[in-house]
C-alpha positions as CSV (number, residue, x, y, z in Angstrom):
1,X,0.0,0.0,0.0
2,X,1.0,3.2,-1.1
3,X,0.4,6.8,1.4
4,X,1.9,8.9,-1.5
5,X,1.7,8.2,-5.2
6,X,5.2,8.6,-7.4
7,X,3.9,11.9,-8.9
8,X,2.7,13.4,-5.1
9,X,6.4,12.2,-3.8
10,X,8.0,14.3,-6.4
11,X,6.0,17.5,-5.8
12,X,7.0,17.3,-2.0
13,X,9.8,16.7,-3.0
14,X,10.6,19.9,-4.9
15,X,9.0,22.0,-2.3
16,X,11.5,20.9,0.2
17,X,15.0,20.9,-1.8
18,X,13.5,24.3,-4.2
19,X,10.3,26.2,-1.9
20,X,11.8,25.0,1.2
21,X,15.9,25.0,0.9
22,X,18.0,23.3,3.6
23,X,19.6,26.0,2.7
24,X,18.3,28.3,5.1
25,X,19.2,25.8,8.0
26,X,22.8,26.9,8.4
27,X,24.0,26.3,11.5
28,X,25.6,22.8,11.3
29,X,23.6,21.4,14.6
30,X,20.5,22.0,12.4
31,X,22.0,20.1,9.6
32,X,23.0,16.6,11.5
33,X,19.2,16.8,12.9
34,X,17.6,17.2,9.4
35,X,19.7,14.0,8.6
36,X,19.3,12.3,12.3
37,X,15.7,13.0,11.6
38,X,15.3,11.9,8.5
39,X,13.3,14.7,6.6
40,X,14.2,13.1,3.7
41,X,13.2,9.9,5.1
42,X,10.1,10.9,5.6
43,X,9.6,11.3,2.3
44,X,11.4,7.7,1.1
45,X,9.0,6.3,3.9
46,X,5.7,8.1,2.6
47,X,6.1,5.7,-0.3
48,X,6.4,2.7,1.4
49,X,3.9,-0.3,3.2
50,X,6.4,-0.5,5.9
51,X,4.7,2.1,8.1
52,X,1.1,1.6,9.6
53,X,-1.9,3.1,8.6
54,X,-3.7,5.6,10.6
55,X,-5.9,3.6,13.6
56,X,-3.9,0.4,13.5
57,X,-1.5,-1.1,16.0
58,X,1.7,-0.3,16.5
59,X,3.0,-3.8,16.5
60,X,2.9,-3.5,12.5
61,X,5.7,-1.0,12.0
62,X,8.1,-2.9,10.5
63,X,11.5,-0.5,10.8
64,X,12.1,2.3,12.7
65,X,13.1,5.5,11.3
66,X,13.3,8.0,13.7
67,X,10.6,10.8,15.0
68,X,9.6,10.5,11.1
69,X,8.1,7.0,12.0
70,X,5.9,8.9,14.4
71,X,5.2,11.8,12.2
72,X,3.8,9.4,9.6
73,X,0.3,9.2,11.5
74,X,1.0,11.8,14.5
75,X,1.4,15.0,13.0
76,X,-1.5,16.3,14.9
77,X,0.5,15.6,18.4
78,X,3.3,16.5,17.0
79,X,2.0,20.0,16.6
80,X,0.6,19.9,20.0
81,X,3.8,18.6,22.0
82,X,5.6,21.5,19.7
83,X,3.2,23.9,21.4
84,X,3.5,22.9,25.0
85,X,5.7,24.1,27.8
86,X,7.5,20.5,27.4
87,X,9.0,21.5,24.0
88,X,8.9,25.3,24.3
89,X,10.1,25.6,27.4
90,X,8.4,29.0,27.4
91,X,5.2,29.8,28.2
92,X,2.0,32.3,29.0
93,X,2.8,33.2,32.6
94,X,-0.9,34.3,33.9
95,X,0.3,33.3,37.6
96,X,3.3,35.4,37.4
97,X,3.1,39.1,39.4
98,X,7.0,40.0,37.3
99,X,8.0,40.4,33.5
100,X,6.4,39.6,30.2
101,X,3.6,37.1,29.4
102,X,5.7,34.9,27.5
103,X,8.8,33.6,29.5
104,X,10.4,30.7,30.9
105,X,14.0,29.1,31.5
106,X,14.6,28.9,27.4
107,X,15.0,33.0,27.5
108,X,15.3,34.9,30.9
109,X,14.3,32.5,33.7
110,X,17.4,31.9,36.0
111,X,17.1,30.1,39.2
112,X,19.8,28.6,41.6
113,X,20.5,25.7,40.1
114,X,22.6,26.2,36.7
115,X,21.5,29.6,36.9
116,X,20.5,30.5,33.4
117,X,20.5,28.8,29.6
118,X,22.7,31.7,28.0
119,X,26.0,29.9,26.8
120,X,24.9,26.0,27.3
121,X,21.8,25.1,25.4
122,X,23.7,21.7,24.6
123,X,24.2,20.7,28.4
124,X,20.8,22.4,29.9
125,X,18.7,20.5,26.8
126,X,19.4,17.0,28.0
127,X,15.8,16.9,30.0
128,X,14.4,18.7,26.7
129,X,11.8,16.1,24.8
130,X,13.9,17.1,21.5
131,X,16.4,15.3,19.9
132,X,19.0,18.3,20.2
133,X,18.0,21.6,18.0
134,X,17.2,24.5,20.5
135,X,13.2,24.7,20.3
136,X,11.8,27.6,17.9
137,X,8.7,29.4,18.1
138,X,7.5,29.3,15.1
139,X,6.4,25.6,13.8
140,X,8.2,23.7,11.0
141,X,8.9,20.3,9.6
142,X,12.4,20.3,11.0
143,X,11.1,21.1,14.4
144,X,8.1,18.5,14.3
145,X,10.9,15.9,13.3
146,X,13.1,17.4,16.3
147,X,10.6,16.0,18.8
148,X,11.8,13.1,20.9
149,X,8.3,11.1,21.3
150,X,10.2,8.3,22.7
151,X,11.5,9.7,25.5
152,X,7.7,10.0,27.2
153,X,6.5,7.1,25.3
154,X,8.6,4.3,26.0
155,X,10.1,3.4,29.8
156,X,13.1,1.1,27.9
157,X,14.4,3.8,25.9
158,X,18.0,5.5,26.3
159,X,19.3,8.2,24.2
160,X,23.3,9.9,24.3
161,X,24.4,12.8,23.1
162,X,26.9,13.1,19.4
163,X,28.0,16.0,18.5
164,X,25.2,18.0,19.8
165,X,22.5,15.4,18.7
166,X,20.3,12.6,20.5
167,X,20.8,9.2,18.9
168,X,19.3,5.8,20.4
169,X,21.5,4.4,23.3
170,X,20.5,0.8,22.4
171,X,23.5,-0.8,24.3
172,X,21.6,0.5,27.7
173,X,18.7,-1.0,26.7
174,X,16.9,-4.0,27.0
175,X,14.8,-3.6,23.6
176,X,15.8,-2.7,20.7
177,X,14.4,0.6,18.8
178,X,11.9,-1.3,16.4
179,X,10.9,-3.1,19.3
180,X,10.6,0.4,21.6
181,X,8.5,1.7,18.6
182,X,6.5,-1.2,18.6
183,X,5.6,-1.5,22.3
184,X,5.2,2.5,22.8
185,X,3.0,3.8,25.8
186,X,1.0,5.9,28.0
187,X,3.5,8.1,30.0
188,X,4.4,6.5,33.1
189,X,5.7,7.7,36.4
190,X,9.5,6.2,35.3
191,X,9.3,7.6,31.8
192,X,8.6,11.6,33.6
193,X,10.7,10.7,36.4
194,X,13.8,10.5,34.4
195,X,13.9,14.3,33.7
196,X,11.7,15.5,36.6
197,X,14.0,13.6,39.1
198,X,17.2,14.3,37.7
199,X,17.0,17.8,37.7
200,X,19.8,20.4,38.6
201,X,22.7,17.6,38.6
202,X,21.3,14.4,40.2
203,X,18.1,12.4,42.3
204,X,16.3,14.4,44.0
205,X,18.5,17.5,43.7
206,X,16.8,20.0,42.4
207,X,12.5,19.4,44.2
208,X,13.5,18.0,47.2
209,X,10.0,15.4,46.9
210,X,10.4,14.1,43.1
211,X,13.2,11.1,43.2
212,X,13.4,8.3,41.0
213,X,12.4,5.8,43.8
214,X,8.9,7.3,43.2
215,X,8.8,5.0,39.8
216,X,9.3,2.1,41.3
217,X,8.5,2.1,45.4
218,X,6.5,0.0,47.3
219,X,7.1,1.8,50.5
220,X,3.7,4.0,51.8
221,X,5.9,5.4,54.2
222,X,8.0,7.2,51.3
223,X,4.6,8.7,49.6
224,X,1.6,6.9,50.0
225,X,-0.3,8.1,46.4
226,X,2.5,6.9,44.2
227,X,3.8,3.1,46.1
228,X,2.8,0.6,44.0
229,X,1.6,-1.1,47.4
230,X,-0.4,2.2,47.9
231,X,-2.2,4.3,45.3
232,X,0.2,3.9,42.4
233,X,-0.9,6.5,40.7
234,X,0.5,7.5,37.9
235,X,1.4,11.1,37.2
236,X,-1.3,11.7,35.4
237,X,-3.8,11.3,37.4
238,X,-3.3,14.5,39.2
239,X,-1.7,16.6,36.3
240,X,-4.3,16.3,34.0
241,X,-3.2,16.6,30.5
242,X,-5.3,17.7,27.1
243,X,-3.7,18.1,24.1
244,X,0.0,16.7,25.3
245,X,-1.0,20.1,27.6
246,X,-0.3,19.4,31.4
247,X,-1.6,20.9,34.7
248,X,0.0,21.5,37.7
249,X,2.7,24.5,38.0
250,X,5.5,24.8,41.5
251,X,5.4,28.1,42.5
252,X,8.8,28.1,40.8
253,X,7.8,27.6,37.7
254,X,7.4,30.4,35.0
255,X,4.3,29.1,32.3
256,X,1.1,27.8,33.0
257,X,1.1,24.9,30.3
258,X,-2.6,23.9,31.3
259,X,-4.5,26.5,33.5
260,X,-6.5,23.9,35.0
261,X,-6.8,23.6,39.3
262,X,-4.8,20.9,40.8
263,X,-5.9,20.3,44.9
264,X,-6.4,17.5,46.7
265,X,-10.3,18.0,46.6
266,X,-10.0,16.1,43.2
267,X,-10.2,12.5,44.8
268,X,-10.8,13.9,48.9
269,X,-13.7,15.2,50.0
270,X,-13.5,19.0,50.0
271,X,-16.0,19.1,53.3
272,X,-13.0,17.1,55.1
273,X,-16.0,14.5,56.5
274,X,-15.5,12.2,53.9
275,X,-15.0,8.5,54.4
276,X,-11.8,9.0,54.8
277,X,-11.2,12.4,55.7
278,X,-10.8,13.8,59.5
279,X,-14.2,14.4,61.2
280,X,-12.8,17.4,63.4
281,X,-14.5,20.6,63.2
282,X,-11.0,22.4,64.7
283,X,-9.1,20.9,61.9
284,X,-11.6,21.5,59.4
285,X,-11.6,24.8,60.5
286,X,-7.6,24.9,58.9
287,X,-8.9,24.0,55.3
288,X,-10.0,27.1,54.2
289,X,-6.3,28.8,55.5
290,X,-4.1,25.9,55.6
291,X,-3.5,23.7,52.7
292,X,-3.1,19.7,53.5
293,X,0.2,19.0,52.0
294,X,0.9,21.5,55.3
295,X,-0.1,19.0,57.8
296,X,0.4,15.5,55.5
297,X,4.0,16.5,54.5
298,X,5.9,16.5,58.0
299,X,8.9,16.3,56.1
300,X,10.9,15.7,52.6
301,X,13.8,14.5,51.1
302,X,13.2,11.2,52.6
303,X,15.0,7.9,51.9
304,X,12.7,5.1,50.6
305,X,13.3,2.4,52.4
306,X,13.1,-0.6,49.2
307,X,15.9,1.6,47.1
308,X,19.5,1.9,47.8
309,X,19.2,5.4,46.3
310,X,19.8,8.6,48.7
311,X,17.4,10.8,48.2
312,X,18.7,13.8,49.4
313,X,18.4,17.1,47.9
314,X,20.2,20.1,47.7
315,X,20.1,22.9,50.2
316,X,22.6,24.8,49.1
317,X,25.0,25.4,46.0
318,X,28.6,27.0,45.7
319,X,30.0,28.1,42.4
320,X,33.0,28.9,44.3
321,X,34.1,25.1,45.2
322,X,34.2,23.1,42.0
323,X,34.4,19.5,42.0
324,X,34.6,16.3,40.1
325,X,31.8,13.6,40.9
326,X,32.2,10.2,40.7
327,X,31.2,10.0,37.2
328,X,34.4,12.4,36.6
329,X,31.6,15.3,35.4
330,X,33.0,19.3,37.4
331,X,29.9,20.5,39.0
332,X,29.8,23.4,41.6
333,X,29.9,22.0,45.2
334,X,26.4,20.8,46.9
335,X,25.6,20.6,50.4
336,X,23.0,17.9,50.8
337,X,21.2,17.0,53.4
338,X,17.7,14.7,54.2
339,X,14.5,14.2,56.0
340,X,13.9,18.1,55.5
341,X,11.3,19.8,57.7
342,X,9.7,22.3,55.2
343,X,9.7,26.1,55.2
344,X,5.8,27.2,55.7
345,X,4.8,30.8,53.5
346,X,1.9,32.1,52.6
347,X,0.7,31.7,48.4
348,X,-2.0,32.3,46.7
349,X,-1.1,30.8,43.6
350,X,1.3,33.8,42.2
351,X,4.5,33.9,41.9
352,X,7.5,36.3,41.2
353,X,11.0,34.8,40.0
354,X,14.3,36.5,38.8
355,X,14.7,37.4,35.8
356,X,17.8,38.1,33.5
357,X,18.5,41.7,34.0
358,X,16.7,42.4,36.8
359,X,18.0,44.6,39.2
360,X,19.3,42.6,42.7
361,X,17.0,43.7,45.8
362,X,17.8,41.1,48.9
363,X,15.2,39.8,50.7
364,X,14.8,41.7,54.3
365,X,14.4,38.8,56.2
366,X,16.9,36.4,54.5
367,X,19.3,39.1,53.4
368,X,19.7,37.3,50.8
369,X,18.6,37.9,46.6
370,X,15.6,35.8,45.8
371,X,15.3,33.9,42.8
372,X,11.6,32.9,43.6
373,X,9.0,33.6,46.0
374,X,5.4,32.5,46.2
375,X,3.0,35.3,46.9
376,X,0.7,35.9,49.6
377,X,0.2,37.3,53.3
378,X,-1.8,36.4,56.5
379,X,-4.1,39.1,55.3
380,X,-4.7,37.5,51.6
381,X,-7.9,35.9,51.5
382,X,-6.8,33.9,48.9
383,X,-3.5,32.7,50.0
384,X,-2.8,29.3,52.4
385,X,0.1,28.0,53.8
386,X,2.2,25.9,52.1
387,X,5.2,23.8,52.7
388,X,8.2,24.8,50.6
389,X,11.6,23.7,49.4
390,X,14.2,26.8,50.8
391,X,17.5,26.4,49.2
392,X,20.8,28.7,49.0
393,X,23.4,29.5,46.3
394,X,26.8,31.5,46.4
395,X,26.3,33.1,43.0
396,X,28.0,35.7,40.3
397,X,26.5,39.0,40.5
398,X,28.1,42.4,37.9
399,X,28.6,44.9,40.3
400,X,28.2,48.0,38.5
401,X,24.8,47.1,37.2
402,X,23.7,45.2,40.3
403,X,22.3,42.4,38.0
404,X,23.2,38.6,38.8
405,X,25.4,36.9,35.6
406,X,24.3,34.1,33.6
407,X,27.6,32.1,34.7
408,X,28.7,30.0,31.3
409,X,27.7,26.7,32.8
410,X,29.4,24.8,29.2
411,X,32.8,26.8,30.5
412,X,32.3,26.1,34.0
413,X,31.3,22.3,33.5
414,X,34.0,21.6,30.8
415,X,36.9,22.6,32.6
416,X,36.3,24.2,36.4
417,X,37.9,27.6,35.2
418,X,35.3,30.1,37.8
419,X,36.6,33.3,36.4
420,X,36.5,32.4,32.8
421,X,33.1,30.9,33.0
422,X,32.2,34.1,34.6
423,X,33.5,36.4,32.3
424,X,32.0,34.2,29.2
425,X,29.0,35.1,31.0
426,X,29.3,38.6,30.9
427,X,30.1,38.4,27.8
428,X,27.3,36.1,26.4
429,X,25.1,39.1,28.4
430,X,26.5,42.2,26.0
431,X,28.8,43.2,28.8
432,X,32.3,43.6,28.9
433,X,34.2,40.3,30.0
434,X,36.2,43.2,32.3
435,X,33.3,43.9,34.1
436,X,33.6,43.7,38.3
437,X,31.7,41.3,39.8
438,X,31.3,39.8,43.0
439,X,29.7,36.8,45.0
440,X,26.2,36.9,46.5
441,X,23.8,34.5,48.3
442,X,20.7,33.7,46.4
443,X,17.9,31.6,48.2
444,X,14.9,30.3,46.3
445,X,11.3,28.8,47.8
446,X,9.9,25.9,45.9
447,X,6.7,24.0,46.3
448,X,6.3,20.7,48.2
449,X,3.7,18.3,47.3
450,X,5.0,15.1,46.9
451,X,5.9,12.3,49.2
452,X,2.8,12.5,51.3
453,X,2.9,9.3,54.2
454,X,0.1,7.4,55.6
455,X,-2.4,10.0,57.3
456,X,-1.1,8.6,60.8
457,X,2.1,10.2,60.3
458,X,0.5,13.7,59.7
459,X,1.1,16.7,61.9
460,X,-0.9,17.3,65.3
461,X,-2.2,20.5,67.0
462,X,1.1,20.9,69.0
463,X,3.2,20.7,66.0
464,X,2.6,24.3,64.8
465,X,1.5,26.1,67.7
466,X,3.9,25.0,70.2
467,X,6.9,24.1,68.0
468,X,8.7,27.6,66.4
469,X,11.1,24.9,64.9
470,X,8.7,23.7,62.9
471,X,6.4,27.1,61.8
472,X,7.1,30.4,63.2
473,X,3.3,31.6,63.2
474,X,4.4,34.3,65.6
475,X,7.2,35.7,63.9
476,X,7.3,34.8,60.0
477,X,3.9,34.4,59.2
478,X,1.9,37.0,61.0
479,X,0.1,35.4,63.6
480,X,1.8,37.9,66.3
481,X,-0.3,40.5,68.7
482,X,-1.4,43.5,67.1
483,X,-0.1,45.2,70.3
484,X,1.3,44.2,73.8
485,X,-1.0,41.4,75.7
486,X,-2.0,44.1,78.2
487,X,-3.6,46.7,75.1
488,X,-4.9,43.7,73.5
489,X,-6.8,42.5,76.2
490,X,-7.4,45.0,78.1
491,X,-9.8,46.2,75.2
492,X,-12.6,44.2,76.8
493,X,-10.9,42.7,80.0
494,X,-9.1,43.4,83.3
495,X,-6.4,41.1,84.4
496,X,-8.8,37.7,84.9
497,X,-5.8,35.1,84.7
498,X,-5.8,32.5,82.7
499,X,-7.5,28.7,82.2
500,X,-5.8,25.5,82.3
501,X,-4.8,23.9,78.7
502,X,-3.1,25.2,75.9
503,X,-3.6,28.6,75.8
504,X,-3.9,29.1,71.6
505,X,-6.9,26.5,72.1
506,X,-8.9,28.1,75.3
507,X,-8.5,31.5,74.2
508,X,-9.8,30.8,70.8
509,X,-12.8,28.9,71.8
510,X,-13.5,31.5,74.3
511,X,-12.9,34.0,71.9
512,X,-14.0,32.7,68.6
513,X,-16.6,29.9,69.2
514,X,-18.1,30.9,72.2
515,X,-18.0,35.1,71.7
516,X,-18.0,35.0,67.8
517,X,-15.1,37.8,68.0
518,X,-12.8,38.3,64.4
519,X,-9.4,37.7,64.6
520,X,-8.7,41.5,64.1
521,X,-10.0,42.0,67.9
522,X,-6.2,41.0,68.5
523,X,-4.4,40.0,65.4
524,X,-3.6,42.7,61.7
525,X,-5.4,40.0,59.9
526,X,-9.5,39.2,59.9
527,X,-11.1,36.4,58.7
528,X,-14.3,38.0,56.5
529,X,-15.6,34.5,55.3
530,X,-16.4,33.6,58.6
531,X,-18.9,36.1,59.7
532,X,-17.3,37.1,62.8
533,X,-18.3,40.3,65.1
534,X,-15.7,42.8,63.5
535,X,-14.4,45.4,66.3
C-alpha cells in the first residue's frame, strides 16, 4: 500500500529541496538533525507499506526511522507537543506578578541551580523532549521531526548525546528501537521521572519530593499516592493533561502549560468528612487557610526504604568550590542534606521569580537575593500556607549594574575555570568580560507536594502552635499581637488570669466559638468568610 503516489512524492519533494531550501538551516547542529531525523526519510518512507496506517496497532511498524516513523500518522501531536511548555520551554505566565507574558527558563528564567540557559543550550537541553535543535517558536517540519516522542513514550528507551544530537542508546537497553516503537506507551511515572527527578545535577537534587524511587517504590511510608503497594498512581492522574498540555505548575515555575486547578479535593472530600477524611471541626476549621500538603507532609527528602538510592536534595550550591563527581563530570559544590522539615509561607497561587537583567533587591528577612517567592500574606484571602523547598546558592553578581550573571555553565562544567566561565557570562550578556563582579547569596522557595505518608504520620495541634522549629506563626507568618497582651486584652478585660490547657486552644474557643469575636480584635489580619463580630 502506497500513502503517496510517485507523482505526489515528487511534488513534496521539490517543495522541500527548491520552496523550502536546507539552505536556510545553516547552522551545522540543524543540519545533523535534518539527517538524524530523517526529513528526507520521511519522504522515502511516505512511499512505502512498511509504516502503519492511521488507527492500526503499533506492532505492525516494521522498521524504525526515527521521529519520522511517528510523524507518519501523528502530526497532529506532534504540533501539540511542539506547542506545549514541554517542548517550548516558554510559556503564557498568567500566575506570574514580574516580566512579560511569554517567558520561561529557554530566554530569561534563571534560578539557583545552573543559573540561566545563556551559553549552554547543549548541556541544559538533556531533559528537553527534542532530539538536540534549540526549540523555535514558530512551527516547522524540522522542528516536528526534532521532537523526541520516545523519551515520554517508552520506559526502555535511552538516548546519548553526538556532536550536539540525541541518537538511540540501544547498548543501555533492554529492547531494541523497532521493538521500543512497537511496544510504545502511556507516560508513566519512570518515563517523567527521568527528567523530573534528575534535575539540577542528580536524584532528588533540584524538588526535594520528586526522586526516581517514586517509579518504582513500594514503600507507603515514602509517599503513599505513588507506592505501587499504595495508590500507584501514575502522574497523570493529578496533572491532567489535554492536548500533550499538562496541569499542575510549582510556584517556581514560569508558564502555565494547562491553566486547570490541581488540589487535593479532586479525589478527597473537600468538606473534610468524607470517608476518609478527618471528622474534626477544629481541623476543618484549617482548610480554608491551611493547605493539607501542610499537615500531610511532616517532612521531605526522605529515603525510601526498598531503594538503595539517597534521596537527598540540595540545600545549598557554591559556584565557588568546584568539584569532580564520581562519574568524573565538574559541578559546583552541593551541600545535601535529608529528611527536611519544610519552610511554611503564605501563596496564593502567584509567583514572582528573577529574571535576567533584573535589578538585585535582597530579601529583608533572609538578606539574601531571591530567585523565587510564592506570593501571599496572612491578610490575603486567597492565600494558604504551604510547605516549601528553601535552598541557597553562592552566585556571580556584575557589580556595577547590580544584575546577577548568567555564569557559562558549558565553561564552567568543561573545565572548572570560575573566572572564565564568569567572564563568558558577561560576555554572552553584551557586557564587557572586564566587568567587576562579586559573590552573592541567592535563596529560592519551591513547592512541596510530593511524598505524602500514611495519614497517621500527619502533623498534630502541637506541632505548629507549640513548636517555632517547625512554623514560626508568631514571627514569620503574622500570627503575632497586634499590640502588647495588656492593650490587647485590656480592650474588653481586666487582668482575669488564665484557664488551664493550651492557651492558643482556650482563648480561641472562648474567643472565637463561644464570643464569635474576628481575629482583628487582636491580630492585623480578619477572617471575613467567617462572619465574625468585627471590632
Amino acid at each position: 500500500m502506497q500513502f503517496v503516489s510517485s507523482k505526489s512524492l515528487m511534488v513534496i519533494y521539490f517543495l522541500f529541496v527548491f520552496v523550502f531550501p536546507v539552505s536556510t538551516v545553516v547552522a551545522d547542529e540543524k543540519e545533523r538533525v535534518i539527517l538524524s531525523s530523517g526529513i528526507i526519510g520521511l519522504l522515502l518512507k511516505c512511499h512505502t507499506d512498511t509504516l502503519p496506517p492511521g488507527g492500526e496497532s503499533h506492532e505492525s511498524i516494521q522498521e524504525w526511522n526515527g521521529t519520522v516513523t511517528c510523524l507518519a500518522c501523528h502530526t497532529e501531536e506532534a504540533r501539540q507537543v511542539f506547542a506545549s511548555s514541554h517542548y517550548q520551554w516558554l510559556g503564557e505566565t498568567p500566575y506570574m506578578t514580574n516580566g512579560p507574558n511569554l517567558q520561561g527558563k529557554l530566554d530569561l528564567g534563571v534560578n539557583s541551580y545552573c543559573i540561566n540557559i545563556t551559553g549552554n543550550w547543549n548541556g541544559c537541553g538533556a531533559c528537553h523532549v527534542g532530539l538536540g535543535l534549540r526549540p523555535e517558536l514558530v512551527e516547522s517540519a524540522v522542528q516536528l521531526a526534532n521532537i523526541d516522542c520516545l523519551i515520554c513514550h517508552q520506559e526502555e528507551y535511552k538516548r546519548k548525546k553526538v556532536d550536539g544530537i540525541f541518537v538511540p542508546d540501544e547498548a543501555k537497553m533492554t529492547i531494541t528501537m523497532l521493538q521500543a516503537a512497537q511496544t510504545v506507551h502511556m507516560p508513566n511515572r519512570v518515563t517523567c521521572l527521568q527528567c523530573h527527578a534528575k534535575g539540577g545535577g542528580g536524584d532528588n537534587f533540584k524538588r526535594g519530593d520528586m526522586a526516581l524511587a517514586h517509579g518504582n517504590t513500594s514503600d507507603i511510608g515514602f509517599d503513599v499516592h505513588m507506592a505501587k503497594s499504595g495508590g500507584n498512581l501514575s502522574c497523570q492522574e493529578c496533572h491532567i493533561t489535554d492536548k500533550h498540555r499538562m496541569a499542575g505548575r510549582g510556584s517556581d515555575l514560569r508558564p502555565t502549560d494547562l491553566d486547570v486547578a490541581m488540589n487535593c479535593y479532586n479525589c478527597h472530600d473537600e468538606s473534610g468528612k468524607g470517608t476518609r477524611e478527618h471528622r474534626d471541626d477544629d481541623l476543618n476549621r484549617h482548610l480554608a487557610r491551611v493547605a493539607c500538603q501542610s499537615c500531610h507532609i511532616p517532612t521531605f527528602a526522605k529515603n525510601a526504604s526498598d531503594t538503595a538510592a539517597d534521596e537527598k536534595t540540595e540545600t545549598h550550591r557554591d559556584w565557588l568550590q568546584p568539584h569532580t563527581t564520581a562519574s568524573g563530570a565538574i559541578h559546583p559544590t552541593p551541600t545535601m542534606a535529608g529528611n527536611q522539615i519544610p519552610r511554611y509561607a503564605w501563596w496564593n497561587g502567584y509567583s514572582s521569580s528573577y529574571l535576567l537583567f533584573d535589578p538585585a533587591q535582597a530579601d529583608p528577612q533572609t538578606g539574601n537575593i531571591p530567585t523565587s517567592r510564592p506570593q501571599g500574606t496572612v491578610n490575603d484571602n486567597n492565600a494558604k500556607l504551604f510547605p516549601f523547598k528553601y535552598k541557597t546558592a553562592l552566585q556571580p553578581l556584575v557589580t556595577n549594574e547590580n544584575q546577577l550573571i548568567a555564569l557559562d555553565t558549558s565553561v564552567y562544567f568543561g573545565s572548572g575555570d570560575i573566572d572564565g566561565s564568569v567572564r563568558s557570562g558577561l560576555a554572552n550578556m553584551g557586557y564587557s568580560e572586564a566587568s567587576p563582579y562579586e559573590w552573592v547569596l541567592t535563596d529560592t522557595m519551591q513547592l512541596i507536594t510530593h511524598e505524602v505518608p500514611p495519614s497517621s504520620q500527619a502533623l498534630g495541634c502541637s506541632d505548629c502552635h507549640d513548636n517555632t522549629g517547625r512554623m514560626d506563626l508568631v514571627g514569620a507568618l503574622g500570627y503575632g499581637l497586634k499590640d502588647s497582651r495588656e492593650v490587647v486584652c485590656f480592650q474588653c478585660h481586666d487582668d482575669e488570669g488564665s484557664e488551664s490547657g493550651p492557651e492558643y486552644l482556650w482563648i480561641h474557643e472562648q474567643h472565637v466559638e463561644d464570643e464569635g469575636k474576628d481575629c482583628s480584635w487582636c491580630h492585623n489580619f480578619s477572617r471575613p468568610e467567617r462572619g465574625l463580630d468585627m471590632p
